[in-house]
Each structure stands twice: as C-alpha cells, then as structure tokens.
N, C-alpha and C positions, 0 to 999 in steps of 0.2 A: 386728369392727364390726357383724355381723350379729347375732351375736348380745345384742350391747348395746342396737341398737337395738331388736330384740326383746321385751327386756328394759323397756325405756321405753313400748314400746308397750301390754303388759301391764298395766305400774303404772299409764297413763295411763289404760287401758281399766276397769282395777277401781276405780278411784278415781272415773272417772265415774258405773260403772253403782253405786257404792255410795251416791253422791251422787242418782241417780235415784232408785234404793229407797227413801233418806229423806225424798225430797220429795213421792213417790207415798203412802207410809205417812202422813204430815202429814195427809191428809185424805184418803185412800180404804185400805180394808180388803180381807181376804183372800174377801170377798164381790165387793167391784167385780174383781178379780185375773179369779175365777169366770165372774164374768158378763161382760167383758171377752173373754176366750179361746169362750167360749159364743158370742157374739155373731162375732166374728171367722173361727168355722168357719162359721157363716151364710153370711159375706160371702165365705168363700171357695170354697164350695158354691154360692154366686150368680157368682164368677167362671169358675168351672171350666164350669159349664152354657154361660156365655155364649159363653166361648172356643168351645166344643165346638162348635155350632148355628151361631155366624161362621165359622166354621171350615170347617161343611157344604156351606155357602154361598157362600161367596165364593173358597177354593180351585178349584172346579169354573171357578165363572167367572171366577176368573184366570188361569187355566192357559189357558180358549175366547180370551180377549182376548190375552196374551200370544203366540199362537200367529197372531196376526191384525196384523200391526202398524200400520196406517191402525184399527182400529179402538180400538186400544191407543191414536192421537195422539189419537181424538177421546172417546176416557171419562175418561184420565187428568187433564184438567182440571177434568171434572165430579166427580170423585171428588176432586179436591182442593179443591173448593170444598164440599162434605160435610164433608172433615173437619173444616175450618176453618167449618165453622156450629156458634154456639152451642148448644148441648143445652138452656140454661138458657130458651132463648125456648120451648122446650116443655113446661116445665113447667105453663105455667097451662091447657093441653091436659092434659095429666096428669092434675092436679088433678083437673078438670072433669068428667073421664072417668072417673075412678074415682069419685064420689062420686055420677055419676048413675046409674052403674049396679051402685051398689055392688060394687066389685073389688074382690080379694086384693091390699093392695099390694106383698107379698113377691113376689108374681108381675110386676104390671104396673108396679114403678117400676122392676126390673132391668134392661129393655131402656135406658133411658136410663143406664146405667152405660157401655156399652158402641157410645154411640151415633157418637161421635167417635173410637173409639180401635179399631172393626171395619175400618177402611180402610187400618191397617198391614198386616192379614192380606194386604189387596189388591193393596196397592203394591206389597207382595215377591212376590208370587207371580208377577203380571204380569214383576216385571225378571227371575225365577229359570227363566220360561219364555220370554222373550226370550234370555237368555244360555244357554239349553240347547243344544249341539253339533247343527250342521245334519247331520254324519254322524252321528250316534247315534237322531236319527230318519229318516234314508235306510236305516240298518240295519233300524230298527225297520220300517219299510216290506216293505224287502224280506223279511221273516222273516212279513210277515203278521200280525202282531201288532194285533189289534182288538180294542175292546171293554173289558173289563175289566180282561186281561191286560196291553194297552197300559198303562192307569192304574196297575196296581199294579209291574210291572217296568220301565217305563220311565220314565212322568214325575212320578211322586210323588216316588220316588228322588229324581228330579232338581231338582225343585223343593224337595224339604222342607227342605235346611239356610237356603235362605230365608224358606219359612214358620215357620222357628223362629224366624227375627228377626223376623217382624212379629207372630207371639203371644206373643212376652217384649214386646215394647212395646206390644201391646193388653192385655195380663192386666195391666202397670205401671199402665198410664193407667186402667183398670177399678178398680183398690182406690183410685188417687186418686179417682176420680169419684163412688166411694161417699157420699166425705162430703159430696158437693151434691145426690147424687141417692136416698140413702137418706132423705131427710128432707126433704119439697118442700112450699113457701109458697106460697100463693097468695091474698092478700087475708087476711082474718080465716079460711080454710082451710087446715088442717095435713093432708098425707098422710105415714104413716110407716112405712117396713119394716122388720122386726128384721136387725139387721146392726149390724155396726164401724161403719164411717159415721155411723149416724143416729147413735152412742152420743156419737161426736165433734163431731159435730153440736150436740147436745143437750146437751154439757158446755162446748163453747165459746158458745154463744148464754145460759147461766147465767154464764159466768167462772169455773166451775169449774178450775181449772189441773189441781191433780194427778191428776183423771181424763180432762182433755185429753193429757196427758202418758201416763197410762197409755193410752190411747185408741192412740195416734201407738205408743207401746212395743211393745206388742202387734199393731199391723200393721208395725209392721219385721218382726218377729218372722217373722212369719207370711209375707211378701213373699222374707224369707231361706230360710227352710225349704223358700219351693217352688225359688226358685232352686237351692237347694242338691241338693234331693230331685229335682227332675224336669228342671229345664229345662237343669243341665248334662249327667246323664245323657245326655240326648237328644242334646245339643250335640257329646259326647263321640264317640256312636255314630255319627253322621253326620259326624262328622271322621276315623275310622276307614273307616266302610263307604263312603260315600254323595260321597266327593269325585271332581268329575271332569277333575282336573287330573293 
C-alpha cells in the first residue's frame, strides 16, 4: 500500500508540475526563468541578512526578559500588540523617506519585510529561557560561569531549539512580506527594490498569470531549499546535541 500510494503521489506530482511548465512557457521564456531565480537570490540575501541582525537583537534580550518573569508579564503584551500592527500603515513613511532623501531602496524597504515577523524570534526565546532548568543554572552559578562562557555553554544551548522555531517562522513570514513590501505605493509614488517580491508584485498588478505563477514557483522553490539545506540540519543537531530532557 505504500508503495502504491507512492506511486500516485509521483504521477500526481509530474502531471502537475508538467501542467505548470506549460502554463508558465504560454507566456514567459527561458529569460523570465533567469531573471526570476536572479531576483529570488536577492530576496533571499534580503532574508538571510534580516534574520541575522533580529537575531542579534532580540536573542540577547530575550534570554534578559525571559530570565526576569514580572518583566516577561509586562513586555509580552507589548510585543504582542507589535506584532499584530500593520506594516502597511508604514509604508507611506517609507515612501516619503526615501524619496526625500534619496535612499537605496534595496536597503531601506527591507527592514519592513521583517517588521511583523522579528517578534517570533522573541516569543521563543523568552518561553525557551523561562522553561530552562532552575538546577542547570544553580550549577552554572556555582561553577562560576560569567560572562561569555555563560552565553556560549549554557544558555544559548538552551535556548536555541526555540529560537529555531521562531526564525523558521520569521524567515516564513519575511518571503511572504516580500511581495507587499518590495514594491510600496504611496499616492502617484512608486518605491521599488529588486527582489522576488516586487517581481510578483509587478506581474500580479499587470494580470500577468504565468509570470505570477512562475513568480509564487520559484519562491517555493527557494522557501524548500532552505528548509531543506539549513533549517532541518540545524533542527536535526539540536535534537541530537542540545535537548534537555
């Protein structure tokens, strides 16, 4: 039975993606493919940076908060009403900002990619330093452990297989955000950064279909690879090395 359904799932799989290829070739070429995959390392270069720099950030000070609990009850409401604010009400700030002082938008429209989806890093970090063992930092006490040492052997460790869940679902919500925030409106003002995004942007605001489709194709694509390449690795290693159960 497995391997029958195996088997269906294959035929079901080639028959789709044969069905894509012919609907993408209908009206885009081996140049939009090109430029597509082009644009798409951009946007993944824009997520990777983003991750990195939220990461710098808000790690540190969620490990300070988590380790504090009264001050844990009084951010995490403010951090959740963050996340839950629009991005889109800052656009026409964006906008305005970049045209009066003429900005690189490749640079300043990226921070709104990752404006709503930096506060998962948060949330896990705070509950992965909440749930950290009260004897495993009475050891760390008594052994003296300050400073850097502490950070890197004790509660990075401990924390990380949480902050891996909340940068798979900030780097998730960063390629979707791309396509509102590579490409931002403001009145009769267009601000636009090369990336994935604005590509899909720019093909759905035409009606172009089969370059919205190759658009959406090509961030699957790219969304799988990392999961595949990086974020179960990681996932892997910290289920092996890093559990403290």
């Amino acid at each position: 039975l497995d391997r029958v359904w195996y088997a269906v799932v294959a035929v079901a799989a080639l028959a789709l993606g044969w069905t894509l290829v012919t609907f993408i070739a209908g009206g885009a070429g081996w140049g939009d493919v090109g430029t597509a995959l082009l644009l798409g390392t951009a946007t993944l270069l824009r997520v990777v940076v983003l991750i990195a720099i939220a990461s710098l950030v808000w790690v540190p000070l969620g490990v300070l908060i988590g380790l504090r609990p009264r001050l844990a009850e009084a951010v995490q409401p403010l951090a959740q009403f963050l996340a839950a604010f629009p991005a889109n009400l800052l656009f026409p700030v964006a906008v305005v900002t970049i045209l009066r002082f003429d900005l690189n938008p490749d640079v300043w429209l990226s921070p709104l990619m990752i404006l709503g989806t930096q506060w998962y890093i948060l949330f896990n970090v705070v509950a992965g330093t909440a749930a950290f063992p009260g004897d495993l930092k009475e050891a760390a006490s008594s052994f003296r452990m300050r400073g850097w040492q502490w950070w890197r052997d004790v509660m990075l460790p401990g924390v990380f297989p949480y902050y891996l869940t909340g940068a798979v679902t900030a780097a998730g919500g960063s390629w979707n955000a791309s396509i509102v925030a590579e490409t931002v409106r403001w009145g009769d003002a267009e601000v636009t950064a090369h990336g994935l995004g604005s590509y899909i942007a720019q093909a759905t605001a035409a009606g172009d279909y089969p370059r919205i489709v190759l658009g959406i194709a090509v961030m699957s694509l790219f969304v799988t690879l990392l999961n595949r390449l990086l974020w179960r690795p990681l996932y892997g290693y910290a289920e092996r090395r890093l559990r403290l159960d």
